[in-house]
C-alpha positions in Angstrom: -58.9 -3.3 -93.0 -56.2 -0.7 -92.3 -58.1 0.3 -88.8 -58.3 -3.2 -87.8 -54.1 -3.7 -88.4 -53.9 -0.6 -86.6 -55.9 -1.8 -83.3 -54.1 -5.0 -83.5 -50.9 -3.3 -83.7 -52.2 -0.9 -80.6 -53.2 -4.0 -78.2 -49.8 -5.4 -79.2 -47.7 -3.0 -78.5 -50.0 -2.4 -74.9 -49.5 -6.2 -74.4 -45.8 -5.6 -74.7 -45.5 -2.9 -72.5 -47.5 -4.7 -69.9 -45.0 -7.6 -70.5 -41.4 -5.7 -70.0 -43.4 -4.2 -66.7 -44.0 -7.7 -65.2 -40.6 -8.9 -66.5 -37.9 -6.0 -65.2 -37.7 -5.0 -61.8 -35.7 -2.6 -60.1 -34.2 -3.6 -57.0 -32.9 -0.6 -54.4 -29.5 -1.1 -52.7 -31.4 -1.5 -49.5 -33.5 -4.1 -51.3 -34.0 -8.0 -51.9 -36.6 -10.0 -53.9 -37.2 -13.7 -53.5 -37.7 -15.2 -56.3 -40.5 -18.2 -57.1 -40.4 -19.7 -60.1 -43.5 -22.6 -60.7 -43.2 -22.4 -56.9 -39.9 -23.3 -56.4 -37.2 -21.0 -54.8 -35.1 -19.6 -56.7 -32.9 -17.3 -53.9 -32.7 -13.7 -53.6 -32.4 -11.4 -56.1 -30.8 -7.8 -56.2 -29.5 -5.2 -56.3 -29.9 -3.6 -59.6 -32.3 -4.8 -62.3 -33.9 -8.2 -62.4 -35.6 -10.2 -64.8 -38.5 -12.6 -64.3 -40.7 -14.4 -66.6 -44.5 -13.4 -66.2 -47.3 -15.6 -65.4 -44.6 -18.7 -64.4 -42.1 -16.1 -61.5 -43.6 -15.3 -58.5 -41.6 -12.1 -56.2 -41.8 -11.5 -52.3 -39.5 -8.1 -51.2 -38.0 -8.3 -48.6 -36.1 -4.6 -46.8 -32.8 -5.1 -45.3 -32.6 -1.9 -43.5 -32.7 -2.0 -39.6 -36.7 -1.6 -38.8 -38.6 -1.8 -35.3 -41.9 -3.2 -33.7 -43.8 -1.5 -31.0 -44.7 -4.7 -28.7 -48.2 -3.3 -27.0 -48.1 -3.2 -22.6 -47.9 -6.3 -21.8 -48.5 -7.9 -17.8 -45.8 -9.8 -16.5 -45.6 -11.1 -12.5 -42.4 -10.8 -10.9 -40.9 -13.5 -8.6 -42.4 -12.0 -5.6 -45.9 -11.8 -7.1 -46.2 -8.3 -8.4 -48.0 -7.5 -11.8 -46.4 -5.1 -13.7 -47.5 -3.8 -17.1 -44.2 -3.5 -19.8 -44.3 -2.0 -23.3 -40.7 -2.1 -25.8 -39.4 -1.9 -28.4 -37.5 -4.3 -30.5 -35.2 -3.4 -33.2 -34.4 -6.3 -35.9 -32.6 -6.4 -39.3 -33.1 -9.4 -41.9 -29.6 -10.8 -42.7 -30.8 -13.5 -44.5 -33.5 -12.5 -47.1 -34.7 -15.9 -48.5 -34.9 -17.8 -45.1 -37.0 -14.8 -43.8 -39.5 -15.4 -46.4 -39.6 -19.2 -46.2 -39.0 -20.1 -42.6 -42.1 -17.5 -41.5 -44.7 -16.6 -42.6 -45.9 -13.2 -40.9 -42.7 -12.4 -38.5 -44.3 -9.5 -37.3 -46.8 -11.1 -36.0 -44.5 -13.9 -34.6 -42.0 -11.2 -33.2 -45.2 -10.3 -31.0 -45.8 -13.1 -29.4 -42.5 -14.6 -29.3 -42.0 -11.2 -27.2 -44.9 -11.4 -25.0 -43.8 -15.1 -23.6 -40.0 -13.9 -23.7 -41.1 -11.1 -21.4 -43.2 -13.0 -18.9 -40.7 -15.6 -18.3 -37.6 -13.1 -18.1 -39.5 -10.9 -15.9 -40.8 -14.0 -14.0 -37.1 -14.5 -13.4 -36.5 -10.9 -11.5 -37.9 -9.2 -8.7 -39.9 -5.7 -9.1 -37.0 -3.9 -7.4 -34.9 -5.2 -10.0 -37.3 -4.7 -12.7 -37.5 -1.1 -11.8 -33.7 -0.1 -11.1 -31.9 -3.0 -13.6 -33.7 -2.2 -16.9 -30.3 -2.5 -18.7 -30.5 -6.0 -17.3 -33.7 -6.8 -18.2 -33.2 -5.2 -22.1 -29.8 -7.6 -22.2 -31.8 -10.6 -21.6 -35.2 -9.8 -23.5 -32.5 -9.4 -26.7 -30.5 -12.5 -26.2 -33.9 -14.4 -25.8 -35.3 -13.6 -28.9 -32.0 -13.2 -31.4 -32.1 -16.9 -30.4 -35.7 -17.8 -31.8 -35.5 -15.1 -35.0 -32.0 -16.9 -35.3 -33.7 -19.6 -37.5 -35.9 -16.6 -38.8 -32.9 -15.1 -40.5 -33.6 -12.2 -38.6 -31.2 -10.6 -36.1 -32.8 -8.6 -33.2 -29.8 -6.0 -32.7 -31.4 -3.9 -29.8 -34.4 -4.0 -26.9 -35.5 -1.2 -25.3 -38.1 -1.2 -22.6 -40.4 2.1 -22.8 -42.2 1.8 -20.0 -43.0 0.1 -16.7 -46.0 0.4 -14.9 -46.5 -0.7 -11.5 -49.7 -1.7 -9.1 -51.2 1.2 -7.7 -50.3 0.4 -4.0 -46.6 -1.0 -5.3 -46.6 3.4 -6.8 -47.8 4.4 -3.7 -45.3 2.9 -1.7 -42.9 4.1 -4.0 -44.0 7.7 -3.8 -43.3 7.7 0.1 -40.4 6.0 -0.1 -38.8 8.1 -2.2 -40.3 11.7 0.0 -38.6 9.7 3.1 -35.3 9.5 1.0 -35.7 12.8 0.3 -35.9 14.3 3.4 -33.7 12.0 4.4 -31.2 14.1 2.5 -31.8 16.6 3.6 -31.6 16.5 7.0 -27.9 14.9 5.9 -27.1 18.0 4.0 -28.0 20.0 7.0 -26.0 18.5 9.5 -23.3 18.1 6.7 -23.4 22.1 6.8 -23.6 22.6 10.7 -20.8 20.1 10.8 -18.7 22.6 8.4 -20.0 25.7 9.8 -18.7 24.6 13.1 -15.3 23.2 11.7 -15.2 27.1 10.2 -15.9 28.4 13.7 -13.4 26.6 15.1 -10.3 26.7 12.8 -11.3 30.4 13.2 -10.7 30.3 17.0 -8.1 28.6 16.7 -6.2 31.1 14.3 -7.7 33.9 16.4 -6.0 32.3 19.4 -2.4 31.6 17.8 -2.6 35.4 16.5 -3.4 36.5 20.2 -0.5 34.1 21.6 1.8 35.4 18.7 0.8 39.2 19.6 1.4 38.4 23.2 4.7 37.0 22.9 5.3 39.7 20.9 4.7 42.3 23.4 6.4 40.4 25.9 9.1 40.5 23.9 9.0 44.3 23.7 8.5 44.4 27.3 11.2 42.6 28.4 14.1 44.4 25.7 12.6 47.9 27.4 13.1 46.4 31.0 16.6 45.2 30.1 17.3 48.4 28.0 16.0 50.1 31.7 18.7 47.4 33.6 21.4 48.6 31.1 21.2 52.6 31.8 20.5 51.6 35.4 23.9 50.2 35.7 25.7 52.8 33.4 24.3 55.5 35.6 25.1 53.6 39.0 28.3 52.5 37.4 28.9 56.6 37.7 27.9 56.7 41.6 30.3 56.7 44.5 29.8 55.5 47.8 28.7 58.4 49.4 26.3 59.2 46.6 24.7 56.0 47.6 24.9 56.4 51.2 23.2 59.5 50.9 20.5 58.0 48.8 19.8 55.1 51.8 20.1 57.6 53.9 16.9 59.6 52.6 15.2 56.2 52.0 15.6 55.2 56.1 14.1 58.8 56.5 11.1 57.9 54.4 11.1 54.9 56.4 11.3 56.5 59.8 7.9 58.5 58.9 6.1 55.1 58.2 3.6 54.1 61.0 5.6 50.5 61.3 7.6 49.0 63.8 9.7 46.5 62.2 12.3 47.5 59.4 14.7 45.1 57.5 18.1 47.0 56.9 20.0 45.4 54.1 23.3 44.7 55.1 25.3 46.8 52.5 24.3 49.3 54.4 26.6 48.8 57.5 29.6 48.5 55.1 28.6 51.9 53.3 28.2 53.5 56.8 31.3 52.7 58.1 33.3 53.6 54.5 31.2 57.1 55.3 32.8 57.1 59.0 36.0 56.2 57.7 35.7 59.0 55.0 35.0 61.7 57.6 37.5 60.3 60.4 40.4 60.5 57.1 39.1 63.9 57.0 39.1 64.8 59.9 42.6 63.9 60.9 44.2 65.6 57.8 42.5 68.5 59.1 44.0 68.6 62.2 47.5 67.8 60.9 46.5 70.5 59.1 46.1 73.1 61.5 48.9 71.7 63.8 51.1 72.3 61.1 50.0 75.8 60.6 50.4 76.2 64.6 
């Protein structure tokens, strides 16, 4: 008798525990639980510790923290008929726990195909060359597109990022040489960029070279010119010193050195006549003083 109270009291006591560990749940901050009781919704539940009633509540969890979904390549043709294959990312956060649960029933797998028709018509509405160099563009409108439908989800899709786009194989190849003719392109810019520079160098060069040269020039000329006046100036102090017979003497010895030349034509200057005749006056003074001279001694 006493080991049958005894395995009573044990399945109890299990049955109890079993009970509290259906009835208490603990809710994370990041967490939410929708509650079902006898099927009908009862909202969201959390944070903290929650009590349901076992057998009659029914939970779904539900993470409020900012997840994302890999969307798989998908091909998409552009407005001027190009097929491109896309992969992204989307990045979503439930705002409102309860209509998540009841307005969807798998929103991953809704997110994907909501995606996949999203992307073919906004792609649809671009051209490749836009596809390729406006992704920002493109990632702008895939997220506007689908906050709109996961709107009613409770769901809001905060970011789209586009991973990777992948071109036809003759829309690459093109690429390819289009971007080696940009390439060298740029450089044959560059070069002449560095000729033009090299010659600017050159030239502003020359120039300085040449404004030195004038500058040294000038310079000298300078020099040249005070020594020829500085050479005027002791010509004149000396000549200042001369008297007229000095002179005469001196154009005498230079119609000497004439008189040997082998030419028959001589220009005299005309100061000469008037330095001849003070000479002749000179000597005829002299003379007559010398007579009055002697006379007087007679």
């Amino acid at each position: 008798m006493t080991t049958l109270i005894g395995a009573i009291v044990a399945v109890l006591l299990v049955v109890v525990i079993i009970g509290l560990s259906m009835a208490i749940k603990i809710v994370r901050e990041y967490q939410r639980v929708v509650l079902f009781r006898l099927g009908r919704s009862q909202g969201a539940r959390g944070p903290g510790v929650v009590l349901i009633i076992p057998f009659f509540d029914r939970i779904s969890w539900v993470d409020l923290r900012e997840q994302y979904l890999e969307i798989p390549h998908q091909t998409a043709i552009t407005r001027d008929n190009a097929a491109i294959a896309i992969d992204f990312i989307i990045f979503y956060k439930v705002l409102d726990p309860a209509t998540s649960v009841l307005a969807v029933q798998d929103f991953k797998g809704a997110a994907i195909n909501i995606a996949s028709t999203t992307l073919r018509s906004v792609v649809g509405d671009m051209s490749l060359d836009d596809v390729l160099s406006k992704r920002e563009d493109m990632n702008d409108a895939l997220r506007m597109k689908l906050d709109d439908v996961t709107e009613r989800w409770g769901v809001k899709v905060s970011n789209v990022e586009v991973r990777e786009i992948k071109p036809p194989p003759a829309v690459l190849e093109a690429m390819t040489r289009q971007m080696g003719a940009e390439r060298q392109r740029r450089a044959v810019v560059l070069e002449a960029d560095g000729q033009k520079q090299a010659s600017i160098t050159v030239a502003e060069g020359q120039k300085q070279s040449a404004i030195l040269q004038a500058e040294g020039d000038r310079q000298s000329a300078e020099l040249r010119a005070q020594g020829f006046a500085a050479a005027l100036r002791r010509i004149l102090e000396v000549a200042s010193d001369v008297d007229t017979t000095t002179m005469t003497l001196q154009y005498l010895e230079t119609l000497k050195q004439i008189g040997t030349s082998p030419s028959t034509k001589f220009v005299i200057p005309a100061e000469l006549t008037s330095l001849f005749s003070g000479v002749l006056g000179s000597k005829a003074t002299n003379g007559s003083v010398a007579q009055g001279a002697t006379a007087a001694r007679g």
